[in-house]
C-alpha positions as YAML, in Angstrom:
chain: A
units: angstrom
residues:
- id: 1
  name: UNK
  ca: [0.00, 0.00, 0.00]
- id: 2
  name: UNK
  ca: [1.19, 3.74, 0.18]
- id: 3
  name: UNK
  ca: [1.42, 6.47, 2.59]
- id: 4
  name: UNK
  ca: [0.25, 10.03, 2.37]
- id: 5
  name: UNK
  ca: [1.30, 12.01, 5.25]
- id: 6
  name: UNK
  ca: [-2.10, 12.96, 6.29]
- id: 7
  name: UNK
  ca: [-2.60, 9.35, 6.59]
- id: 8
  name: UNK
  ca: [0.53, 8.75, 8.20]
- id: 9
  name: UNK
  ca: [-0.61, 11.83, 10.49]
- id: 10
  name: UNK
  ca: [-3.62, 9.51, 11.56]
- id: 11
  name: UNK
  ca: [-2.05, 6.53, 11.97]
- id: 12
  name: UNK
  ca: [-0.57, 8.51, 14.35]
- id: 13
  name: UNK
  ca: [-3.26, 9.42, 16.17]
- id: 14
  name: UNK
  ca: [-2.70, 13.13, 14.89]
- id: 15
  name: UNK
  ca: [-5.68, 13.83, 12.75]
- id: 16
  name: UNK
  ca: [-9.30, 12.50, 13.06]
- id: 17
  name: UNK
  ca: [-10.31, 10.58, 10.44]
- id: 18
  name: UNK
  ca: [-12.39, 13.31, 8.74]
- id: 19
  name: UNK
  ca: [-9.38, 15.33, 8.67]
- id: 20
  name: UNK
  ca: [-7.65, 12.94, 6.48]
- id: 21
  name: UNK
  ca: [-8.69, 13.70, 2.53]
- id: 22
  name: UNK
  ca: [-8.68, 11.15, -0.23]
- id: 23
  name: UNK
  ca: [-5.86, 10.70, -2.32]
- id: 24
  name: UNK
  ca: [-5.86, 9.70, -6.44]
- id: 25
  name: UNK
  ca: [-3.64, 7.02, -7.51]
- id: 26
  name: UNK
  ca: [-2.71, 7.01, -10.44]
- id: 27
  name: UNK
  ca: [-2.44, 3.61, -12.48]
- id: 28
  name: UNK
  ca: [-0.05, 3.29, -15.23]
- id: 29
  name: UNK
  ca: [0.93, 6.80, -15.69]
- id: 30
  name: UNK
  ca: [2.39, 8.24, -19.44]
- id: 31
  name: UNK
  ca: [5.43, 10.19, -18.27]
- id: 32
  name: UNK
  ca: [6.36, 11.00, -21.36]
- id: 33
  name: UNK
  ca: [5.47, 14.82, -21.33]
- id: 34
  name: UNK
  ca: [6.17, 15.81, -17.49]
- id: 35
  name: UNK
  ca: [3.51, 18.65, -17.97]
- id: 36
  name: UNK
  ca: [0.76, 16.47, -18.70]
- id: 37
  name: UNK
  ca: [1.08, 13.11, -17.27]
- id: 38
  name: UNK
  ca: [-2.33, 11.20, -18.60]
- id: 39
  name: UNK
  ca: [-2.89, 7.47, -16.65]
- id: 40
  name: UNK
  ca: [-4.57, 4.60, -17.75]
- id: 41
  name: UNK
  ca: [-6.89, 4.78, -15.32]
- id: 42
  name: UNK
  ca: [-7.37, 6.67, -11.16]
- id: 43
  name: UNK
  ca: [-8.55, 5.30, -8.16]
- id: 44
  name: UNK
  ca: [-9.82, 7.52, -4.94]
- id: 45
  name: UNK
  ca: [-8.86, 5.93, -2.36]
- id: 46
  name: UNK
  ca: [-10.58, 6.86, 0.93]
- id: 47
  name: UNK
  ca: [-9.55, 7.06, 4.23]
- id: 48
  name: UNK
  ca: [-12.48, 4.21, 4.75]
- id: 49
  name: UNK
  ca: [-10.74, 1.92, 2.50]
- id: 50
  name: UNK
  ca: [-6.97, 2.18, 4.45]
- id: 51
  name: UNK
  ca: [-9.14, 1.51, 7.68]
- id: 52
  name: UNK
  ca: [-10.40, -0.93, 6.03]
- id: 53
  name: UNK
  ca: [-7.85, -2.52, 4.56]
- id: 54
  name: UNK
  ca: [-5.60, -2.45, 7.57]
- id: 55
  name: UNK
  ca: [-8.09, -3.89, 10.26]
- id: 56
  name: UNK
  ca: [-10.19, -1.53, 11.79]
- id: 57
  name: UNK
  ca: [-9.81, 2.05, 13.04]
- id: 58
  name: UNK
  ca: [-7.72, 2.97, 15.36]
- id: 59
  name: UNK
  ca: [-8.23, 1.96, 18.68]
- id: 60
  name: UNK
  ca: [-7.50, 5.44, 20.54]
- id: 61
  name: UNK
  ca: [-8.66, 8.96, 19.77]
- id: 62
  name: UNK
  ca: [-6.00, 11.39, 18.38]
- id: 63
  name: UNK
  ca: [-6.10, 13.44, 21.11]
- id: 64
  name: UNK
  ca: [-5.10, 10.43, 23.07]
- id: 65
  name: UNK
  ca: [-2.36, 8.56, 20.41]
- id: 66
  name: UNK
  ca: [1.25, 7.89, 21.40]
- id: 67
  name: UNK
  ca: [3.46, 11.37, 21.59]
- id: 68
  name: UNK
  ca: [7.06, 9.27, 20.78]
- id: 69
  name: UNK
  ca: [7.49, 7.26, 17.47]
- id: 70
  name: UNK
  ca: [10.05, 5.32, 15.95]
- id: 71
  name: UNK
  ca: [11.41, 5.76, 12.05]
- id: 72
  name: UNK
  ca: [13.66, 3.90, 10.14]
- id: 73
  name: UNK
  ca: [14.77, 5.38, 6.56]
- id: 74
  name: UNK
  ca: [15.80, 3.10, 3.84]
- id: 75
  name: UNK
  ca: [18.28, 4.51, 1.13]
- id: 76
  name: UNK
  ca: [17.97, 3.13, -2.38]
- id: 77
  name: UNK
  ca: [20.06, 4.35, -5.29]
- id: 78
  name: UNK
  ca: [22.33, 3.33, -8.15]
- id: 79
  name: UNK
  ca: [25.83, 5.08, -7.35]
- id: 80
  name: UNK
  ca: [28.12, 4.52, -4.54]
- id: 81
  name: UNK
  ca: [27.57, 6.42, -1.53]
- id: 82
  name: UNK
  ca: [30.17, 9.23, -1.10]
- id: 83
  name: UNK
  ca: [31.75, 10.72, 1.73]
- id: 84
  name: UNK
  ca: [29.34, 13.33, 2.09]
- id: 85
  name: UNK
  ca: [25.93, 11.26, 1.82]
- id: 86
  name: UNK
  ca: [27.75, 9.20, 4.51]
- id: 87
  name: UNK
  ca: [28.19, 12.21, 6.54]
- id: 88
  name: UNK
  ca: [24.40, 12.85, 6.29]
- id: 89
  name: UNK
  ca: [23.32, 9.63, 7.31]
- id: 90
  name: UNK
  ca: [25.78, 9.81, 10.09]
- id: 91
  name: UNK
  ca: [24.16, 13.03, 11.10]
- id: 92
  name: UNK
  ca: [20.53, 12.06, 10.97]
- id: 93
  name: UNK
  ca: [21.10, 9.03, 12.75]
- id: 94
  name: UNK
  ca: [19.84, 8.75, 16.58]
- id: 95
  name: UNK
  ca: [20.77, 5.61, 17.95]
...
């Protein structure tokens, strides 16, 4: 699945759900012309259909949700780090 940060923001416990809006994925997008990227077909997904798809709702209210979260980052890419992306990763890391 994907994550939008509003839903993130609810998972949370953040935002309500009716704070959360729907989001449009897009299903085999043409990227040939950047300005006008036409898909095969869209999807609105709700915030009813990630609850739904993940179990339930959330079992607290956001005004009650955890104030301390954990967050891993995973870097991808297709050159060698270099001394300064090591640097960065160095200085974002907490632990």
């Amino acid at each position: 699945m994907f994550a939008t940060r509003h839903s993130s923001f609810y998972t949370m416990g953040l935002l309500k759900a009716e704070e959360v809006p729907p989001v449009h994925v897009l299903a085999d997008p043409d990227l040939t012309d950047p300005l006008s990227v036409i898909p095969a077909s869209a999807v609105t997904v709700t915030i009813d259909d990630l609850v739904t798809a993940h179990g339930g709702a959330r079992t607290y209210l956001a005004s009650q949700g955890p104030v301390e979260f954990s967050v891993a980052f995973i870097v991808v890419g297709d050159e060698p780090f270099t001394s300064a992306s090591t640097l960065t990763s160095r200085f974002f890391r907490t632990s």
